[in-house]
C-alpha positions, -999 to +999 in steps of 0.1 A: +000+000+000+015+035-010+015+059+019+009+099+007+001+122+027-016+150+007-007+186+025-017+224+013-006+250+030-017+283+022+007+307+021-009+343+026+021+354+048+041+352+017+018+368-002+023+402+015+058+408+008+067+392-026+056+397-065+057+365-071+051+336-049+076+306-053+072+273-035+071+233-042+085+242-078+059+264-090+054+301-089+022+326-090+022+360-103+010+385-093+006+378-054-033+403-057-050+417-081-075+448-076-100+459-101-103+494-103-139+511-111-123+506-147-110+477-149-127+447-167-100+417-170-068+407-154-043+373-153-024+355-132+006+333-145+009+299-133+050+290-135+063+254-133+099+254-118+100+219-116+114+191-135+080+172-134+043+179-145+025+199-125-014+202-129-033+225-106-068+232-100-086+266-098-115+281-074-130+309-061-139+316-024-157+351-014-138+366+012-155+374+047-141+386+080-165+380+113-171+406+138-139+402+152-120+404+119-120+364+117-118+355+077-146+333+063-145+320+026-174+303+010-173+291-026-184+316-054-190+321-088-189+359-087-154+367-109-152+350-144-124+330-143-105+303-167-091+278-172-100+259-139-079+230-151-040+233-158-013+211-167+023+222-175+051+206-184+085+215-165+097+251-171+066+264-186+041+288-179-002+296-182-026+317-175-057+325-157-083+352-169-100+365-145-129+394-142-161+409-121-195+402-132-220+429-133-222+462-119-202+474-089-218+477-057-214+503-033-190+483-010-157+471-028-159+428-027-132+407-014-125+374-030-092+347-025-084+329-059-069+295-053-044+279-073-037+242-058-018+216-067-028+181-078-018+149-074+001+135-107-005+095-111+024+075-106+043+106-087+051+092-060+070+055-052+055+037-019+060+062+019+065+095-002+054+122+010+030+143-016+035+181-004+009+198-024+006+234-022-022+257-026-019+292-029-049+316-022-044+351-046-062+380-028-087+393-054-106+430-048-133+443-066-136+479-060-166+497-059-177+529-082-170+553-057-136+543-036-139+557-003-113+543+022-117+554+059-110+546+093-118+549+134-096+541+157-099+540+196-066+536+215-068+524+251-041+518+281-035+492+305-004+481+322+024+486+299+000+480+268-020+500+241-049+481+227-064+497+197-092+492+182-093+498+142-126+500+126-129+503+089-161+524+083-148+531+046-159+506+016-125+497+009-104+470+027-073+481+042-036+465+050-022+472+077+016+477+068+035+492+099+027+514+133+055+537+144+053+552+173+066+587+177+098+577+200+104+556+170+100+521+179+078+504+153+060+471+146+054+457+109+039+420+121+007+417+126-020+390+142-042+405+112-036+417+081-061+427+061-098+448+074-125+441+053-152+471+054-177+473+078-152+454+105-134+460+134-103+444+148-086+452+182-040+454+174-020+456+207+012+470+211+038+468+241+044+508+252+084+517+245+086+533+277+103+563+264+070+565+251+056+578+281+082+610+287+076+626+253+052+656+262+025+645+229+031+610+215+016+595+187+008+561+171+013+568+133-007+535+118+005+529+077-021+511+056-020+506+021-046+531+011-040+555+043-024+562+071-032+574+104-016+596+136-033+588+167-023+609+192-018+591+225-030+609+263-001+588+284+013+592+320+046+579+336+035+547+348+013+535+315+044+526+299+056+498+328+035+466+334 
C-alpha cells in the first residue's frame, strides 16, 4: 500500500511581501489583483519550476471577516475566471483570466483565488510524502465610488495600548506598519487585512520612552491610508 500524505498549505504570509510567490517548484504571479472602477480583466501566471508535471486546480472563495476580523470564505462564482484545469510541463508557464460580473456595488468585494496543486498519477514510489501546495491570490473588486476610511480607539492598561481599528470606509485596508513617535515600530501583525464594515482590536507593548515625550503619537500605515493617533499617556502607562 502507498503511503501519501496530501498537505496544502496556504501561504498568505508570503503573499504580502513578494511579487511573485515561489514554492514546491511552482510560482504565481502577481501575489493580488485589484480591479479598479475601470478595470474589466486581469491574469495570473501559473509558472512550473520543476522538472516534473504539474497540474493544478482553480477556485474561487468570497472573502468574509466576522465581527472580530476572523476571515470566512465560501465558494463563489462571482469573478469570471478560466481555465479551472492546468497542466504544464517543467519550465513552462499559463494563465488564468480572470474578471467581475456585473455592476459594482457600493462596498468594494473581497475574494481569494486559489491555485492548488494536484496529485500526478504514478508521482510518488511507496512512503513518499506528496507536499501539495495551494496558494490563495487575494482578489478586490472595487466599488464605483472608492472611499477608504478609518476609526480608531486607543486604550491603556499596564504597559499596553490596545487599539481598536474600525474600517467604516468601503475599501479593505492592510495594515503595513505602526510607528510610534519615539520611533519604535511594529510591521507584524495578528491581522492583516480589514475588510469594510469590521473592526479588529491590534496591541502594542508601550516603548517606555513613550511615556516621557510631552505628545506622543501612534502613526498607523495602511496601504490606502495612514493614520496619527495621538496618544494621552502618563509615567507609569508605559511599565507593566
Amino acid at each position: 500500500m502507498n503511503l501519501i500524505t496530501k498537505i496544502k498549505a496556504g501561504f498568505a504570509g508570503l503573499l504580502f511581501f513578494t511579487a511573485t510567490v515561489q514554492a514546491a517548484g511552482f510560482g504565481v504571479s502577481p501575489v493580488r489583483v485589484d480591479f479598479s472602477p475601470q478595470d474589466r480583466a486581469s491574469a495570473i501566471t501559473v509558472t512550473n519550476n520543476g522538472d516534473a508535471i504539474l497540474r493544478v486546480a482553480v477556485s474561487l472563495k468570497a472573502w468574509q471577516q466576522d465581527a472580530a476580523g476572523k476571515d470566512q470564505y465560501t465558494p463563489s462564482d462571482a469573478l469570471v475566471y478560466f481555465p479551472r484545469q492546468l497542466e504544464l510541463a517543467p519550465g513552462s508557464s499559463k494563465v488564468i483570466r480572470l474578471g467581475p460580473k456585473g455592476e459594482r456595488g457600493a462596498q468594494e468585494q473581497a475574494f481569494r483565488l486559489y491555485v492548488s496543486e494536484q496529485p500526478v498519477a504514478g508521482a510518488n514510489r511507496q512512503g513518499q510524502v506528496a507536499m501539495l501546495v495551494s496558494f490563495g491570490v487575494p482578489v478586490f473588486v472595487q466599488p464605483q465610488q472608492p472611499a477608504p476610511s478609518a476609526r480608531v480607539t486607543p486604550g491603556v492598561a499596564k504597559g499596553r495600548l490596545d487599539v481598536r481599528v474600525e474600517n467604516d470606509g468601503n475599501m479593505t485596508l492592510k495594515i503595513k506598519q505602526a510607528t510610534f513617535s519615539d520611533g519604535t515600530s511594529v510591521d507584524r501583525f495578528d491581522n492583516w487585512y480589514l475588510l469594510p464594515g469590521v473592526a479588529h482590536d491590534y496591541g502594542f507593548q508601550l516603548p517606555e520612552a513613550l511615556c516621557r515625550q510631552p505628545k506622543p503619537v501612534l502613526t498607523l500605515v495602511f496601504d490606502r491610508k495612514t493614520l496619527a493617533v495621538p496618544l494621552s499617556l502618563t509615567a507609569g502607562d508605559c511599565k507593566a
